[in-house]
C-alpha positions as CSV (number, residue, x, y, z in Angstrom):
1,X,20.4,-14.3,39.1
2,X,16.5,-14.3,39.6
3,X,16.8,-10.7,38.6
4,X,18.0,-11.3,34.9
5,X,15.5,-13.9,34.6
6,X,12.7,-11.4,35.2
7,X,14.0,-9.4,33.0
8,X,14.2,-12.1,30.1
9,X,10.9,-12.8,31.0
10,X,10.1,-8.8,30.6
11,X,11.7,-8.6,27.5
12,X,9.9,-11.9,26.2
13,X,6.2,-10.3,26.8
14,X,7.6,-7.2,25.1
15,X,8.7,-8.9,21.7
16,X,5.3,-10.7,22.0
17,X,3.4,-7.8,22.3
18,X,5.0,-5.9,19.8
19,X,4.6,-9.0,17.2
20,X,0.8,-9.8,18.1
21,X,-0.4,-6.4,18.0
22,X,2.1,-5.1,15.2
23,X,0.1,-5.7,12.3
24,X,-3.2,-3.8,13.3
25,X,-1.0,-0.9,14.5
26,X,0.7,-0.8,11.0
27,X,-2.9,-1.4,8.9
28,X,-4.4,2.0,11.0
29,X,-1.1,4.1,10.2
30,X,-1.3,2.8,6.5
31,X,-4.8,3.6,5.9
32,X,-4.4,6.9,7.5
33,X,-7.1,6.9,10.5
34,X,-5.1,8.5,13.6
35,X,-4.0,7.1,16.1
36,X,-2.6,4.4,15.5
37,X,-0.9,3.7,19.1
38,X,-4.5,2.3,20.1
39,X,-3.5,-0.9,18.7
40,X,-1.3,-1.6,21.5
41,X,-4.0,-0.9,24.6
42,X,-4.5,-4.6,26.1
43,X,-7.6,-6.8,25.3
44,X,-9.6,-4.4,22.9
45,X,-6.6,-2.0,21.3
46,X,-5.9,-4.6,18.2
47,X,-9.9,-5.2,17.5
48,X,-10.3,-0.7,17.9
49,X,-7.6,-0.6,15.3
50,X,-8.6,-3.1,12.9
51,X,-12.5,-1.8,12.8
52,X,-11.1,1.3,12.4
53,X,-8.6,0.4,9.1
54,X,-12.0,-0.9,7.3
55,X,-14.2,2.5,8.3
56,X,-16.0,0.5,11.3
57,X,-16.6,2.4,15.1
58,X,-14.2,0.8,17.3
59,X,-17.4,0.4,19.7
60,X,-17.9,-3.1,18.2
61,X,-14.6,-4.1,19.5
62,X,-16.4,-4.5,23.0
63,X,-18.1,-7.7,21.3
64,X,-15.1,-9.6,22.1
65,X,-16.6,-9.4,26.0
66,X,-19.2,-11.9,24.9
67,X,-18.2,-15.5,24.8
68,X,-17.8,-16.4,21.2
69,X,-17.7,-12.8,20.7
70,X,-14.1,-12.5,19.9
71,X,-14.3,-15.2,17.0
72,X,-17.3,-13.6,15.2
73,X,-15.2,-10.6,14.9
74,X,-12.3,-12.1,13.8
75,X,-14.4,-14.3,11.3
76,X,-16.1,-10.9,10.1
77,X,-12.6,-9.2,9.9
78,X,-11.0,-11.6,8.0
79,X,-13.5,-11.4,5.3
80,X,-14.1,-7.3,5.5
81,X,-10.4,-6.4,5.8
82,X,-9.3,-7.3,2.4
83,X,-12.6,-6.2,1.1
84,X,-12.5,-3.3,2.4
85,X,-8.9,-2.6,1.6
86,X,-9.1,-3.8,-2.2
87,X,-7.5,-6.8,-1.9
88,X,-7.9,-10.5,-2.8
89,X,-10.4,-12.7,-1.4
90,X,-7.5,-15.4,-0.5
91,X,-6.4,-13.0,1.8
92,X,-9.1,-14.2,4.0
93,X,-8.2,-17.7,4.1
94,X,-5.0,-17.2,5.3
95,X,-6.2,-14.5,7.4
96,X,-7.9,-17.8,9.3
97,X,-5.6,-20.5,8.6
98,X,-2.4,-18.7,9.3
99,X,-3.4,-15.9,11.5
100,X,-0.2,-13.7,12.9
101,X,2.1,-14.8,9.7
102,X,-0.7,-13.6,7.4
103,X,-1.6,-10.4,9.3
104,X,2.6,-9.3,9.0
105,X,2.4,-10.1,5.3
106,X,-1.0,-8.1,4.6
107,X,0.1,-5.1,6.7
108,X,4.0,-5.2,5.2
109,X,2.2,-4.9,1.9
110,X,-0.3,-2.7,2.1
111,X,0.0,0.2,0.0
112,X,0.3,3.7,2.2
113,X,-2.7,5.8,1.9
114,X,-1.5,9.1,3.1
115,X,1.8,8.5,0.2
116,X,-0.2,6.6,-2.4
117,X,2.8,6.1,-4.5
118,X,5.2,4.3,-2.5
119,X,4.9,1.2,-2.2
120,X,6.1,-1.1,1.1
């Protein structure tokens, strides 16, 4: 019995991987910059991914190692990200009010830069 359990419990950190670290892997495929898969590498994948969708080194993802670190970046993020990308500025304050439900809508409806005429 404890051995389905575990694998609930397996399958659980899986779907919460996949939906935490979805969106940066889908804005880096979008916007073309190789490599996507580094979204998914634990602690600093997401942050590599995300610097690199707005034309940033993913060296400043190692900011998040300092306390308060990990907040500046996401503050700066959510205000570069739509910048950068062309997109409204409300996109910024629902990047911070409503963080994971407004990262899936940005990234689900972000235009594709490698097919610039299909739209998601």
């Amino acid at each position: 019995m404890s051995w389905w359990v575990t694998l609930g419990e397996i399958f659980a950190l899986l779907v919460a991987w996949v939906l935490l670290f979805g969106p940066a892997y889908i804005l880096c495929d979008r916007r073309g910059t190789g490599e996507a898969w580094i979204a998914f590498i634990p602690f600093v994948g997401m942050w590599i991914a995300l610097l690199r969708s707005v034309g940033t080194t993913g060296w400043w993802s190692l900011v998040t190692l300092i306390p308060f670190g990990g907040l500046a970046l996401f503050l700066w993020l959510a205000f570069n990200i739509p910048h950068r990308h062309g997109r409204s500025g409300w996109w910024t304050a629902a990047f911070i009010f409503l963080p994971i439900v407004s990262y899936w809508a940005y990234a689900l409806t972000l235009f594709d830069t490698r097919h610039p005429q299909l739209v998601v």
